[in-house]
C-alpha positions in Angstrom: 6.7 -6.0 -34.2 3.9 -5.4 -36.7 0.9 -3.3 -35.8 -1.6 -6.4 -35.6 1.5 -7.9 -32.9 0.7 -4.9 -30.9 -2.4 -4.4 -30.8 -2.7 -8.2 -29.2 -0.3 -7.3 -26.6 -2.2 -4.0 -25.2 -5.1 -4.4 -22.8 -7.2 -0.8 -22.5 -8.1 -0.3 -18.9 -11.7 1.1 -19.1 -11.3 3.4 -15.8 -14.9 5.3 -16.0 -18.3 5.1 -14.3 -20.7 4.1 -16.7 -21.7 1.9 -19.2 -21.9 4.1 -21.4 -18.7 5.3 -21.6 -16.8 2.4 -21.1 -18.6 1.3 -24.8 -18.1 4.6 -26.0 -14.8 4.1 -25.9 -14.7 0.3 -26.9 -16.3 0.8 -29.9 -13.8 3.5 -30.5 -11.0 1.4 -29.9 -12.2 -2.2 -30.7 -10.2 -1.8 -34.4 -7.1 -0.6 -33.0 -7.2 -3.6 -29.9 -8.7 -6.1 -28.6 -8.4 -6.6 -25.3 -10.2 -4.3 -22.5 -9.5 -4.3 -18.3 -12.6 -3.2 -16.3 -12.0 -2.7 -12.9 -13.4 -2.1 -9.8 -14.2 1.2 -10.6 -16.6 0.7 -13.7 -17.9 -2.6 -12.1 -18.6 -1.2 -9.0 -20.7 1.3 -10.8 -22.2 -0.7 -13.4 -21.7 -3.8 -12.3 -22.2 -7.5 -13.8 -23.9 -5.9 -16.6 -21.0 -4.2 -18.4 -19.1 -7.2 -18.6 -21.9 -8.7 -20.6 -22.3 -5.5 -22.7 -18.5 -5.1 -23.5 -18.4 -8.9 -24.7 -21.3 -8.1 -27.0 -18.8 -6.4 -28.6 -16.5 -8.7 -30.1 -13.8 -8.0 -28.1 -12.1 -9.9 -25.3 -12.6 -8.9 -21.4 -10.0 -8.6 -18.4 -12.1 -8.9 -15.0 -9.4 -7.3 -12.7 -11.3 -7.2 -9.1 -8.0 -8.6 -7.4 -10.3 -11.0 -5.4 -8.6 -11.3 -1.7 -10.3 -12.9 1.1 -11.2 -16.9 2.4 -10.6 -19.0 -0.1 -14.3 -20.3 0.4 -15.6 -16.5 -0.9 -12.9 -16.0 -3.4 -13.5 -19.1 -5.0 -17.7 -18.7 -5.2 -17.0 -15.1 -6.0 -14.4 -15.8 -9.2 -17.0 -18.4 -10.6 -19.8 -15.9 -10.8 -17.1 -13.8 -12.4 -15.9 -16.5 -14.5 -19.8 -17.5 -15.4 -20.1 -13.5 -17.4 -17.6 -14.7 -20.1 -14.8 -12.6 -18.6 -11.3 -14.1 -20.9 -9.2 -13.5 -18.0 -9.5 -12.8 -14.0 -7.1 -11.8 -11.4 -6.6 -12.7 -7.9 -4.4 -11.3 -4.8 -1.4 -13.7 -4.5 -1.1 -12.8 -1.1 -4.3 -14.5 -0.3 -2.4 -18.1 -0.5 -1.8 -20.7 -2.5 -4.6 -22.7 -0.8 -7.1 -19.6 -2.3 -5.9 -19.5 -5.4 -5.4 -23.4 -6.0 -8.8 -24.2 -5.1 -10.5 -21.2 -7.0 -8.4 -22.3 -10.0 -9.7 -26.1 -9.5 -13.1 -25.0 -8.9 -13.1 -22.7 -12.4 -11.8 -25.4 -13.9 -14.2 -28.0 -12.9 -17.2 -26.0 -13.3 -16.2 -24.8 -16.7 -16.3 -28.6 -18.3 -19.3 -29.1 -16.3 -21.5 -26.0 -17.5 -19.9 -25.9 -21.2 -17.8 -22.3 -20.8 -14.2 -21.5 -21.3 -12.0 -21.1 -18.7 -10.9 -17.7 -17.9 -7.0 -17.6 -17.5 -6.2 -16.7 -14.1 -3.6 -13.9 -12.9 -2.0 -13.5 -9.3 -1.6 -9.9 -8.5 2.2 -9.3 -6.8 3.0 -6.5 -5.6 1.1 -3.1 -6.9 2.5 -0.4 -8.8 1.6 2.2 -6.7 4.1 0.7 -4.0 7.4 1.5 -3.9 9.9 -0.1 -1.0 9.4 2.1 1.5 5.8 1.6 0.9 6.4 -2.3 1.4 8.3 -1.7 4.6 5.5 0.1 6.5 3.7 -2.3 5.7 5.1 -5.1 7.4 6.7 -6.8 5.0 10.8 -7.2 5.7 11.6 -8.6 1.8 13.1 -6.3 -0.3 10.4 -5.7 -3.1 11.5 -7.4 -6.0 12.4 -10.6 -3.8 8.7 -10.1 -2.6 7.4 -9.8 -6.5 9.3 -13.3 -7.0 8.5 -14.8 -4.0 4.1 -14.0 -4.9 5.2 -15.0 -8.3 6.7 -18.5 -7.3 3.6 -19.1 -5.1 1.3 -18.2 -8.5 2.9 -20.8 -10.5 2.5 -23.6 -7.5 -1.1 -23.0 -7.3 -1.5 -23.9 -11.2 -2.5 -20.0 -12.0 -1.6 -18.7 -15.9 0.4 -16.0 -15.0 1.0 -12.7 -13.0 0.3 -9.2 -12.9 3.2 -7.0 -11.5 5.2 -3.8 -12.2 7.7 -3.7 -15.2 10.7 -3.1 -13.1 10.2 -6.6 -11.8 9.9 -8.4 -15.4 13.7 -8.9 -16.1 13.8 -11.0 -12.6 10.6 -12.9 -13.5 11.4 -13.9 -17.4 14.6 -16.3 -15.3 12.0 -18.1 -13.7 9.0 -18.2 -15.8 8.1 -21.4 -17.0 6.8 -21.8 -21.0 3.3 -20.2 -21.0 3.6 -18.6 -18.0 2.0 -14.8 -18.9 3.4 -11.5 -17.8 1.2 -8.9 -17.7 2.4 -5.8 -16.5 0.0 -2.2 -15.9 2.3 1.4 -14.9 2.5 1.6 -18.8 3.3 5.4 -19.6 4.2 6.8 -23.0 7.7 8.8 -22.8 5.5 11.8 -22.9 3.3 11.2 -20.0 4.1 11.5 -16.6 3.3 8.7 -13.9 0.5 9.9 -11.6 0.6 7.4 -8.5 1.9 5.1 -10.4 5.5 4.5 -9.0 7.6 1.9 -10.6 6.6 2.0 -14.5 8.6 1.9 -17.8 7.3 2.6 -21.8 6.2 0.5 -23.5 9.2 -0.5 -25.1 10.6 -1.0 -22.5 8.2 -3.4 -20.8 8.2 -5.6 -24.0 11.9 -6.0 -24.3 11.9 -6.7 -20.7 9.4 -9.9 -21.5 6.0 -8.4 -20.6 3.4 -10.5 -22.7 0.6 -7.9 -22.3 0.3 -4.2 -21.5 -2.2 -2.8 -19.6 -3.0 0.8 -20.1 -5.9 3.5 -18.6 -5.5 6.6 -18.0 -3.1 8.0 -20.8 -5.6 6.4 -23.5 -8.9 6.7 -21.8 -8.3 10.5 -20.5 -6.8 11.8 -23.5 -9.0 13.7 -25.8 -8.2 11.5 -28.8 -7.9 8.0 -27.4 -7.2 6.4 -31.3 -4.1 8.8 -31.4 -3.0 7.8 -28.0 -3.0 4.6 -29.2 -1.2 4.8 -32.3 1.3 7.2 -30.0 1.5 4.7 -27.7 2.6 1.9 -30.6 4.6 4.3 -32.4 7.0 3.9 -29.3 7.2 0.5 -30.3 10.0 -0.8 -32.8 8.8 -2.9 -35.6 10.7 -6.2 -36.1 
């Protein structure tokens, strides 16, 4: 894979609390990728704002807020998200299919009628912090890669673009996916780094020859001292070809 292949394929989670930071470290990292995740975290903080400011950039923007509730407030909610410029936007899949259908319409229809692109839309599975005995307590009698497809099937019925999930699920979810259908897949950790609370994670080699389209990485970039060399450490785990 050559470096430019890469550098499309990793999305750098901007987990801080200010503005500032967060385009501290974009324009840090802006030559070496191109995509950049802000979360609740930094948008709690700064809010609607940084989206704006991190666009202004050049570079593309990944809205994760997992939006989960009615579908009457996650659909309102996702189109003042969608209206910042945001590239892509996730969802909760275990909101519905009704939620995530009609926010997807709704996006849709609103983006031809006010003249701005449509964001591609993610369902969220199952998170990476939960392993199965995690999933059991809650409720939930599937075992957890069953549960990943079953979220995953219901993300493709409601017309979404693709899903976030763990790694460990992607070999089970590249049989199903249909063409186009994105993978995108955070609990990225470098053979070197350990996985905090994130549970069920893989390299980065790993993830892509499992059929991950896009990598999502924080905390071993965006905490380490020299984020451009966690980077390049990051891809150097990555076989060219």
């Amino acid at each position: 894979m050559s470096p430019d292949a890469k550098a499309k394929q990793l999305i750098v989670a901007l987990d801080v609390s200010t503005q500032e930071k967060a385009t501290e470290l974009v324009r840090t990292l802006k030559a070496q990728v191109g995509y950049f995740k802000i979360g609740l975290q930094l948008f709690t903080a700064a809010g609607p704002t940084v989206v704006r400011k991190i666009l202004q950039e050049g570079v593309q923007v990944f809205l994760d807020l997992k939006f989960h509730d009615i579908p009457n407030t996650v659909t309102q909610a996702a189109l003042e998200a969608a209206r910042l410029g945001a590239h892509m936007m996730t969802l909760h899949s275990l909101g519905g299919e009704v939620m995530m259908k009609q926010t997807r319409e709704t996006l849709q229809e609103y983006s031809l009628r006010e003249g701005w692109p449509c964001p591609k839309l993610l369902g969220v599975t199952i998170l990476t912090s939960i392993d199965p005995q995690m999933l059991s307590s809650l409720g939930i009698a599937h075992p957890l890669d069953q549960e990943v497809l079953r979220l995953a099937r219901s993300a493709q019925e409601a017309g979404l673009d693709g899903i976030v999930s763990s790694p460990r699920e992607l070999p089970l979810l590249r049989q199903e996916r249909p063409k186009g259908f994105l993978l995108v897949t955070p609990g990225i950790r470098s053979g070197e780094t350990k996985g905090d609370d994130q549970r069920r994670t893989m390299t980065a080699s790993e993830a892509l020859a499992a059929g991950a389209d896009f990598l999502v990485v924080g905390r071993p970039i965006v905490q380490s001292q020299d984020p451009v060399q966690a980077v390049q450490t990051l891809f150097g785990e990555i076989p060219i070809g």
